[in-house]
LOLOKE-219513 format. One line per 2 residues: number of its first residue (from 1); their letters; for each residue x, y, z of C-alpha. Coordinates in steps of 0.1 Angstrom, whole numbers, plus 5000, padded with zeros to 4 digits. Example, Ala and Ser with C-alpha at 12.3 -4.5 7.8 and 13.67 -1.06 7.14 Angstrom:
2
1) as) 5123/4955/5078 ~ 5137/4989/5071
! end
This chain:
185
1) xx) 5000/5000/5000 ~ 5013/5033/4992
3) xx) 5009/5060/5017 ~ 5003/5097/5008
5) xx) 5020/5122/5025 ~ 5014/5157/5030
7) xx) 5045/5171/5008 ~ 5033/5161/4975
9) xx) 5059/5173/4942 ~ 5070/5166/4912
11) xx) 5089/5186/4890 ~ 5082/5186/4853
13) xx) 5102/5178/4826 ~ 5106/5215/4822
15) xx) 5138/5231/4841 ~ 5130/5251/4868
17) xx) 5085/5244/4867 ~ 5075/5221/4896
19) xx) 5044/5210/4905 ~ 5035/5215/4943
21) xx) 5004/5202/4965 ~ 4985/5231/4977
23) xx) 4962/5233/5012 ~ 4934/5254/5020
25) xx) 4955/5277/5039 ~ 4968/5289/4999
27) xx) 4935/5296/4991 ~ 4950/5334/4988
29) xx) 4980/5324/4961 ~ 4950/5301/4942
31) xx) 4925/5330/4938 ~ 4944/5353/4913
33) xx) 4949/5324/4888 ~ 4906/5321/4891
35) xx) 4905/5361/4885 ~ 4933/5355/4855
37) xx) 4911/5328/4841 ~ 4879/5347/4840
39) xx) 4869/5335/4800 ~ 4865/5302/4817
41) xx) 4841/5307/4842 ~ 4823/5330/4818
43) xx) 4823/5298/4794 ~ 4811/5278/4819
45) xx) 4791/5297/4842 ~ 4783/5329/4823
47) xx) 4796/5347/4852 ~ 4828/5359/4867
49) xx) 4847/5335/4893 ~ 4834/5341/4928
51) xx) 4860/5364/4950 ~ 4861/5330/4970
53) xx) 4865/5306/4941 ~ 4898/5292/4953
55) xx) 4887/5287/4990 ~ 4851/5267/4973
57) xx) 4874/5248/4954 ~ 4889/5232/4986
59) xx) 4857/5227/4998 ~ 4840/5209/4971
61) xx) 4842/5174/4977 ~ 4817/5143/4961
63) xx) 4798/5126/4983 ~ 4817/5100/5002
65) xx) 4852/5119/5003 ~ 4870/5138/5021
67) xx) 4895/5169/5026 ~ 4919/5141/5029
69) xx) 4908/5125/4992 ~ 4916/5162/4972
71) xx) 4944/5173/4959 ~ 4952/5204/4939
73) xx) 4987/5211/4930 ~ 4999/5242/4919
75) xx) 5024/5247/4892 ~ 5053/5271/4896
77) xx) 5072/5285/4869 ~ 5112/5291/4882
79) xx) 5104/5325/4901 ~ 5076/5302/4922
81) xx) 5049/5322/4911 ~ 5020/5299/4906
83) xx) 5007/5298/4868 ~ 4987/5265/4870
85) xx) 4965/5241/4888 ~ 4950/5213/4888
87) xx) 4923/5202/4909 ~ 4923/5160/4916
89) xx) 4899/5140/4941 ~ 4916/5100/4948
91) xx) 4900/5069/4944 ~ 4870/5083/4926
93) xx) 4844/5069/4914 ~ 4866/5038/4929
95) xx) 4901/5031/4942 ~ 4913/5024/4909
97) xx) 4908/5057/4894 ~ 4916/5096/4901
99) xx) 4889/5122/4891 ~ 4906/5153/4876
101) xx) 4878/5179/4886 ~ 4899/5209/4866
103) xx) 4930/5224/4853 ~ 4938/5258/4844
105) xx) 4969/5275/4832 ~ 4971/5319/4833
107) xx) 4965/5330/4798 ~ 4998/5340/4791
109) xx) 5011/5300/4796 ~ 4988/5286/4765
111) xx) 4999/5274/4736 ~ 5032/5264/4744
113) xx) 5032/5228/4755 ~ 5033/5235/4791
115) xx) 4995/5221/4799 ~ 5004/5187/4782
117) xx) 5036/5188/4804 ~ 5017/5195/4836
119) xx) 4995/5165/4829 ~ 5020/5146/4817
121) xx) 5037/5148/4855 ~ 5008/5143/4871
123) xx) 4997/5116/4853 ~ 5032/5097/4862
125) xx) 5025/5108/4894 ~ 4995/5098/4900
127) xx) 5008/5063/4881 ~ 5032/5060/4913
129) xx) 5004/5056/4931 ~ 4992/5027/4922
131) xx) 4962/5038/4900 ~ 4949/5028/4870
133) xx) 4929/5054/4850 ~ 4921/5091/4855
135) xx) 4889/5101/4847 ~ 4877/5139/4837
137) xx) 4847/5157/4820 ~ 4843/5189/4800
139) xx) 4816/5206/4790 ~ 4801/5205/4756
141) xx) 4809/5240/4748 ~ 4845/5240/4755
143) xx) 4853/5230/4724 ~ 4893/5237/4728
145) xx) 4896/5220/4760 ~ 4878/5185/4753
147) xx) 4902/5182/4718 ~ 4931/5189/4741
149) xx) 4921/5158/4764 ~ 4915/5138/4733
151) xx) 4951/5149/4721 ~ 4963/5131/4755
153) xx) 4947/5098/4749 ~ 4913/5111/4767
155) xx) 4882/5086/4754 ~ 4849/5102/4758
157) xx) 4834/5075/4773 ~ 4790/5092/4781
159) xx) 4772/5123/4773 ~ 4753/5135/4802
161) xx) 4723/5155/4798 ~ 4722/5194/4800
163) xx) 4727/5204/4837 ~ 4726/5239/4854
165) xx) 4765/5254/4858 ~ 4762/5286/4874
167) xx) 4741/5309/4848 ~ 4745/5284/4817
169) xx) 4735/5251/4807 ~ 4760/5224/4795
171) xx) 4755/5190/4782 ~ 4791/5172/4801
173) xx) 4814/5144/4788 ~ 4830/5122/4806
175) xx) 4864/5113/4794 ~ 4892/5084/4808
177) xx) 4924/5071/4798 ~ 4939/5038/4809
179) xx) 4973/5047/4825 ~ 4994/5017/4826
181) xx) 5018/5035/4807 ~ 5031/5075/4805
183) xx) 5020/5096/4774 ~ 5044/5096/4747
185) x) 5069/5133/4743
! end
């Protein structure tokens, strides 16, 4: 059994960009990348993020987990300013399987390989412990994002029907990929 510890990194394949687990308590250093990624929650929601979007996103757990089952990890570029994120929840919907709930890079940071990196390290970390396949969903309009999961091996695997986000309704897919092995460079 592999135990998980509270000093979770990785660095990526990148010099100087690490990925590093972040605690509620960082809710502050979290909430500008929210307020940088404002077209998203406009996409999604049809509103701005919430002045307290970082500190919900700690909170937000599925039913039958725990604080103890989420991780979000916060990239750092060399100067350890935080440019990234995802958010993860363990074991979900069963121990063989990681839910990535969302990932966001600042604006400036797209288009230049360094989201496929950042998955790319979490995916081999998350393949140190012991898990299988990562599942994910996007929604329908977020055209961009769900072709870059396909581009990483990402299978859409159900449609769900239209459901409330915020201001917006979406129809959601639900992606996986089978992680025996690490994405090809």
């Amino acid at each position: 059994m592999i135990i998980m510890t509270d000093s979770v990194s990785f660095p990526l394949n990148r010099p100087g960009y690490s990925a590093k687990l972040l605690k509620p308590e960082d809710a502050a250093v979290l909430q500008p990348l929210y307020e940088q990624c404002t077209e998203f929650a406009f996409l999604t929601d049809g509103q701005p993020p919430s002045s307290m979007a970082a500190r919900e996103e700690f909170d937000a757990l599925p039913d039958g987990k725990t604080s103890k089952d989420k991780y979000i990890l916060g990239l750092f570029n060399p100067q350890n300013h935080l440019i990234g994120m995802i958010e993860s929840i363990r074991h979900y919907p069963d121990n063989q399987t990681w839910w990535l709930g969302l990932m966001m890079l600042s604006p400036e940071q797209r288009g230049q390989g360094l989201g496929s990196e950042f998955y790319q390290a979490f995916e081999n970390w998350v393949l140190g412990q012991a898990v299988r396949q990562v599942f994910l969903s996007g929604v329908e309009a977020n055209e961009r994002g769900l072709q870059f999961w396909k581009s990483l091996g990402f299978e859409v695997i159900r449609k769900t029907k239209p459901r409330q986000f915020g201001k917006k309704m979406h129809a959601v897919y639900v992606m996986s990929r089978v992680i025996t092995t690490t994405i090809d460079q």
